[in-house]
N, C-alpha and C positions, 0 to 999 in steps of 0.2 A: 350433727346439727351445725348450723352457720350462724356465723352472729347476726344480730342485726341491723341491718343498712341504715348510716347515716339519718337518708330522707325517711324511712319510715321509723326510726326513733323521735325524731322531729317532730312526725306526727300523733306518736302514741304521747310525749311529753304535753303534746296541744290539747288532747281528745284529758289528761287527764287534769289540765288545770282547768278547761271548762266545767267538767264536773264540780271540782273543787270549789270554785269560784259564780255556781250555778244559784239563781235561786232556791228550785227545785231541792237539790240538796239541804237547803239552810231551812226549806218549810220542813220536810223529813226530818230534820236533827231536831229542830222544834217543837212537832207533834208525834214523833215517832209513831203516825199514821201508818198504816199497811198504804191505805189509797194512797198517801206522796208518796211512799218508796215506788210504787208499783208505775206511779208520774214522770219518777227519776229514773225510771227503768226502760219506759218507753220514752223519752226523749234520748237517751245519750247509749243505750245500747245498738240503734243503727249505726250511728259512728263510730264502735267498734266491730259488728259486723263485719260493714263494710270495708272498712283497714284491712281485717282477717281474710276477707272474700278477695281481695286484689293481691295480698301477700300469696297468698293461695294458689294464683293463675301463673303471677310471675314469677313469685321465688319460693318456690314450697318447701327449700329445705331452712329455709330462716323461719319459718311456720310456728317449730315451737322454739323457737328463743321469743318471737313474739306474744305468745302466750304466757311467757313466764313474767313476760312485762305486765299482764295484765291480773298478775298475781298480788300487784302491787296495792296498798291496803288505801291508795287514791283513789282506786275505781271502784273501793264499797261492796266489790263483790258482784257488779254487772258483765253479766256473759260468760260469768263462770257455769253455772249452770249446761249453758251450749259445748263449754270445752269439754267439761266432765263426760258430757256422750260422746265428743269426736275421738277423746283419750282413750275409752272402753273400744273401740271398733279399730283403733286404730293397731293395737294389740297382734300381732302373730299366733294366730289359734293351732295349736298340734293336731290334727284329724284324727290320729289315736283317741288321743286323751281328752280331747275338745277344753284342753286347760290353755294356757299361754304359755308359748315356747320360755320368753324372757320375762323376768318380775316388771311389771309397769308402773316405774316408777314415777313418769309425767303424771300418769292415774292419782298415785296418792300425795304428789304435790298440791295438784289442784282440789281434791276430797279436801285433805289438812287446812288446806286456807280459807275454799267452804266452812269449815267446823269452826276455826278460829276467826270467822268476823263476825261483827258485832250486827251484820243483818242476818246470821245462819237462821233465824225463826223463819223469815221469806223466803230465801233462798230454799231450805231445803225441803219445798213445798211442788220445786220442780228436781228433785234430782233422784227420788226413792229410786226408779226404773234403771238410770244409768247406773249406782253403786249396786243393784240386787247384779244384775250382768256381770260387773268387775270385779264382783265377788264372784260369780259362780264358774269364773275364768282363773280367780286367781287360789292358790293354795291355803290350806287352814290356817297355816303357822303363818303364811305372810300376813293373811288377816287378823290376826290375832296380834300380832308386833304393830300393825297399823292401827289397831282400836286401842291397845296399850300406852300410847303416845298420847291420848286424846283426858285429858283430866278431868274433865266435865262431865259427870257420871251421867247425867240427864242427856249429852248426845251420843256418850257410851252406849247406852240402852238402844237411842237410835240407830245405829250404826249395826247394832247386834242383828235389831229385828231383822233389816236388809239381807240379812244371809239368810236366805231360804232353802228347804229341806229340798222342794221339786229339782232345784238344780243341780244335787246330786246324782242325777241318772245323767250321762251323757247326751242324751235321745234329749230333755227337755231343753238342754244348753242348747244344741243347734234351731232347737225350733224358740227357742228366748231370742235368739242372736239377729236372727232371720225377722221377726217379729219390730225387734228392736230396729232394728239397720231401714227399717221404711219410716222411721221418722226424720231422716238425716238422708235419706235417698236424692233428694236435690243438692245439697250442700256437699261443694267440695273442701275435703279437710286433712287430704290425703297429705303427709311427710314420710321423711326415711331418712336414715342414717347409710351414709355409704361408707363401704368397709377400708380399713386400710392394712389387714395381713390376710394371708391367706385362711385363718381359723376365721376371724371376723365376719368373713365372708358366708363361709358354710353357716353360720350363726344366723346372716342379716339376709340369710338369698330368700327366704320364700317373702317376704317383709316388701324387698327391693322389686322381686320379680312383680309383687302385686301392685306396689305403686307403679312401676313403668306402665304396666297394662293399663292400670286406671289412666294416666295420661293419655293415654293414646286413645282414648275413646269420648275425653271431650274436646273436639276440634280446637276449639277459641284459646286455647292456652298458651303462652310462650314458652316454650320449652330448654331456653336457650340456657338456664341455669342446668339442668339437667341433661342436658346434651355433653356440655363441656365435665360435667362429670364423669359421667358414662364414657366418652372419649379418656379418661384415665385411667378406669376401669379396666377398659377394653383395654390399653395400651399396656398394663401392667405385669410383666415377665411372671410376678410372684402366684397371677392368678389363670395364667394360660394355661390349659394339658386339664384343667379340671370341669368336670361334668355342670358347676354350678356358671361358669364361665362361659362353655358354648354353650349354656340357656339364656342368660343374658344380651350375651353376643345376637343369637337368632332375633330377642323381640327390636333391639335394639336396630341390627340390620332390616329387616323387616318393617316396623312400624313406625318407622320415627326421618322422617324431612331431613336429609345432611346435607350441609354446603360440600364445597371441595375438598378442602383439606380434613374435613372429619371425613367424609367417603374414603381420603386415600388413608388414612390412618387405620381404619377399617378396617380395606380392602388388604392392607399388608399383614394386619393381623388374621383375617380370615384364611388367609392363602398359607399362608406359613402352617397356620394350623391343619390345615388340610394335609399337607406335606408330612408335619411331624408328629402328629398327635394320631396315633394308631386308632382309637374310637373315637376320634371327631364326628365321620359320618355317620356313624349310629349313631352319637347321641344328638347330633342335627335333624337326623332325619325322626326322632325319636320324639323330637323337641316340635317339629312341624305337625306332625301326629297329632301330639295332642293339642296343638294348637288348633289345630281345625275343630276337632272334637269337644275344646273348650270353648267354642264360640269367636276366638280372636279372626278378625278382620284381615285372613290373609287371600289376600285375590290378587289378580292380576299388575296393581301398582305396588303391592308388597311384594310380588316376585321379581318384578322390572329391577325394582332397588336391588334386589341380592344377585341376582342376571348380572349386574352390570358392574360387580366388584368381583366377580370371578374371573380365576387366572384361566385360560382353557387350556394352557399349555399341561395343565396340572392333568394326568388322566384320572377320574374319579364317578363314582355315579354321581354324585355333587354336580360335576358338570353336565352328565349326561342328562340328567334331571332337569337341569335349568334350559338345556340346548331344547326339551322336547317343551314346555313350557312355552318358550319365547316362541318354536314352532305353532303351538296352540292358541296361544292370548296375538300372537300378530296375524295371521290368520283367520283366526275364529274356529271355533270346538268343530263347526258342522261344516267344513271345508275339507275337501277329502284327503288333501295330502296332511291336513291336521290329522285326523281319523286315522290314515296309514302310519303316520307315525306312533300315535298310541299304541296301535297296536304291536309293531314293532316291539315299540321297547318292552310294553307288558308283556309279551311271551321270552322277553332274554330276562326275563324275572321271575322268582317264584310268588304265586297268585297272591299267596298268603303273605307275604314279604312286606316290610313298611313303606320301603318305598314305590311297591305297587300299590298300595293301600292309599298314600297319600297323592297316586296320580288318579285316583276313586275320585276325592275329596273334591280335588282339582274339577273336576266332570261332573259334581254332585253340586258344587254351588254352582256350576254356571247356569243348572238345573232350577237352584233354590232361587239364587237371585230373580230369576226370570218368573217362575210360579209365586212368589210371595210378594210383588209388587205387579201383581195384574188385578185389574180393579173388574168386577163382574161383567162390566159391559166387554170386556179383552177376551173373554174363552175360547172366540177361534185361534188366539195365538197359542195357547196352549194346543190347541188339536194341532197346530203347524208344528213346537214342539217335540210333543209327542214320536211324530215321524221319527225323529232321531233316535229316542230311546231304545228299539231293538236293537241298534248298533253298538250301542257302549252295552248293552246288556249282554250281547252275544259275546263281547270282546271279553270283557269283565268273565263274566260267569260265575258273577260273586251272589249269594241271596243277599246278605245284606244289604248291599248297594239295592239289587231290588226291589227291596222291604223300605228301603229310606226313600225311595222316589216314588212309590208308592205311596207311600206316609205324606208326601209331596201333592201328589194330584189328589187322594180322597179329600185331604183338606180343603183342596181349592173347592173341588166338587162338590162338597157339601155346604160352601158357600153360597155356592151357583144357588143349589137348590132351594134356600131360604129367600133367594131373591125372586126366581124366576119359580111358583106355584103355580101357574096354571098350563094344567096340564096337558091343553090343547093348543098353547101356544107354541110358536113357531122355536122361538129361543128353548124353551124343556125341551121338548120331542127331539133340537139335535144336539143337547147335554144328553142326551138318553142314549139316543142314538151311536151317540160319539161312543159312551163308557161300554155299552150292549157288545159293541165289538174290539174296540181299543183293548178295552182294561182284561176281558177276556182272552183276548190273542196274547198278549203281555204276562199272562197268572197273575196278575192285581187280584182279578175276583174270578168265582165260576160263576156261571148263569143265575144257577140259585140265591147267589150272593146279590145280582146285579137285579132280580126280581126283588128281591128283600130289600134293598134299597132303594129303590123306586114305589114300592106301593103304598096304597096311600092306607093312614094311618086314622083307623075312625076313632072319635072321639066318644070319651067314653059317657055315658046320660047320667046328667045329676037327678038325684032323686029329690022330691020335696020334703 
């Protein structure tokens, strides 16, 4: 965690003498109404939102030192509530144990100050849902030290109720978690600690890997705090040779915009590792894998970037990998000497191998991308498409891959078909047509298949 900057201290010290100094406030201490607190709550909790929402974009690792400012018993207890969810989510989940890898302590910072302010009657009108979750994440005994603190038998009992029996099974936690996380689905609230020894690191990498990725998937952010991190990360002797390192290393090269000087910083660490780290490429190629398979964003400008920090002198499939790529993405997939090249290199590979697997992937989104942004009135680009697919399928010879492209045009097709109903129109007859022999030459479907999906479906008679 980073302290917090000057100018946004500045502005947390303004945001809390307004309060202070608010009418709003002075009718609330007055009347100790629910309606003024809930007055005082909607007038000056945008104001820390939105502090929290710009701290957020530009400097997420000062995130929670900013929060712990607003622990301060100036702010009444406004927008505690919202921390307390971002704390629970914010958490490192074990997938064994669907517990929390580290005790969350930010968690029971903000709970404690909830309980001890003098508005917890309101306040804890929105928080039951976030503490049942950060209990069913966190351990008995820590619950238990955390409710022991609390002297107020009347929110002891509170506090009890929250631990619920359902989240005892593992199965309910993730379907709690999932449940939960769509209230906070718009709000970015994402922080991390970056490590400074080598144990630290094995501790904070699944933490660190998932924030990188969350940046990288909202465009608008300035990344430039965490660039210059990550650039020390990367550059750190204590943490090269290890497997949590060139995972880092890949999203880092891969997803993230670098001026010059962090490319060459990089590109030295990347090459060196190649050279001296005996399972570099497996775990790079290992790491790309499941990237693709995870949904991460790696296409053609995420390969350009790691293309263009390789040493070629190095002989490696690393480089071979990236030489058949630049052939492909400059090119184009359906360019023949692209085509001869895959081919190529996939038979100096075993089929099964990862890094034939991930020149699939490579051929599978240029696939995706193309069928998942065609809007209905586009299906002859698919049928032009299509032409290509016997080539990579013959090359391949993988089912999978023909089960996933598959899984690709029945979707589109069964779009078509809720648009285009009438069954004597020109548009059906050559979606029909098209699938009748396409998808049959292909083993998509047999005949029987392609009858079953086309016939029409009578409706069945309501009775009076």
């Amino acid at each position: 965690m980073q302290e917090l900057s000057k100018v946004y201290q500045s502005e947390v010290d303004e945001i809390s003498e307004k309060i202070q100094n608010s009418p709003e406030l002075a009718t609330y201490l007055e009347s100790e109404e629910e309606e003024d607190f809930l007055n005082l709550r909607e007038t000056y909790e945008p104001l820390m939102s939105g502090l929290h929402t710009r701290v957020a974009a530009a400097e997420p690792l000062q995130l929670e030192a900013l929060e712990k400012q607003y622990l301060n018993p100036n702010f009444e207890g406004l927008f505690l509530p919202k921390l307390l969810g971002y704390s629970v989510l914010r958490g490192e989940i074990n997938k064994d144990t669907q517990k929390y890898v580290l005790p969350q302590n930010h968690f029971k910072d903000i709970l404690l100050t909830i309980c001890n302010s003098s508005n917890f009657d309101y306040l804890k009108k929105r928080i039951g849902q976030s503490i049942q979750m950060g209990f069913a994440f966190s351990s008995d005994i820590w619950i238990t030290n955390l409710i022991n603190t609390i002297s107020n038998r009347r929110i002891r009992y509170f506090l009890q109720s929250q631990k619920l029996d359902k989240y005892r099974d593992p199965r309910n936690r993730v379907v709690g978690r999932t449940r939960f996380m769509k209230q906070f689905k718009n709000d970015n609230f994402y922080s991390v600690d970056f490590p400074n020894t080598a144990n630290e690191l094995k501790v904070l990498f699944s933490s660190l890997r998932s924030f990188l990725i969350v940046r990288t998937r909202r465009k608008t952010m300035d990344n430039s705090a965490v660039i210059s991190e990550m650039e020390k990360l990367i550059a750190n002797p204590a943490f090269q040779g290890t497997k949590e390192h060139t995972e880092l290393m890949g999203i880092y090269a891969n997803l993230y915009k670098l001026k010059k000087q962090e490319k060459a910083t990089l590109a030295g660490v990347f090459n060196k590792e190649r050279q001296n780290n005996a399972s570099f490429n497996e775990t790079y190629l290992d790491f790309l894998l499941d990237a693709f398979e995870s949904g991460l964003n790696i296409d053609a400008v995420a390969d350009n970037r790691v293309s263009e920090l390789i040493d070629n002198t190095i002989q490696d499939d690393i480089k071979d990998y990236y030489r058949l790529l630049d052939e492909v993405h400059g090119k184009g997939y359906v360019h023949q000497d692209a085509i001869e090249a895959v081919k190529v290199f996939y038979s100096q590979h075993e089929g099964v191998s990862v890094i034939n697997e991930c020149v699939r992937k490579v051929i599978y989104g240029y696939f995706a991308r193309l069928i998942n942004n065609l809007d209905v009135g586009q299906y002859k680009e698919m049928f032009e498409l299509a032409k290509i697919f016997p080539v990579y399928i013959g090359i391949f010879s993988n089912e999978q891959f023909n089960q996933d492209v598959k899984g690709l045009c029945m979707k589109y097709i069964k779009t078509l078909l809720k648009k285009y109903t009438d069954k004597r129109g020109k548009d059906y007859q050559d979606i029909k047509k098209f699938v009748s022999v396409t998808f049959v030459e292909l083993g998509f479907l047999k005949e029987k298949e392609v009858v079953e999906l086309f016939k029409t479906r009578r409706k069945r008679k309501t009775t009076a």
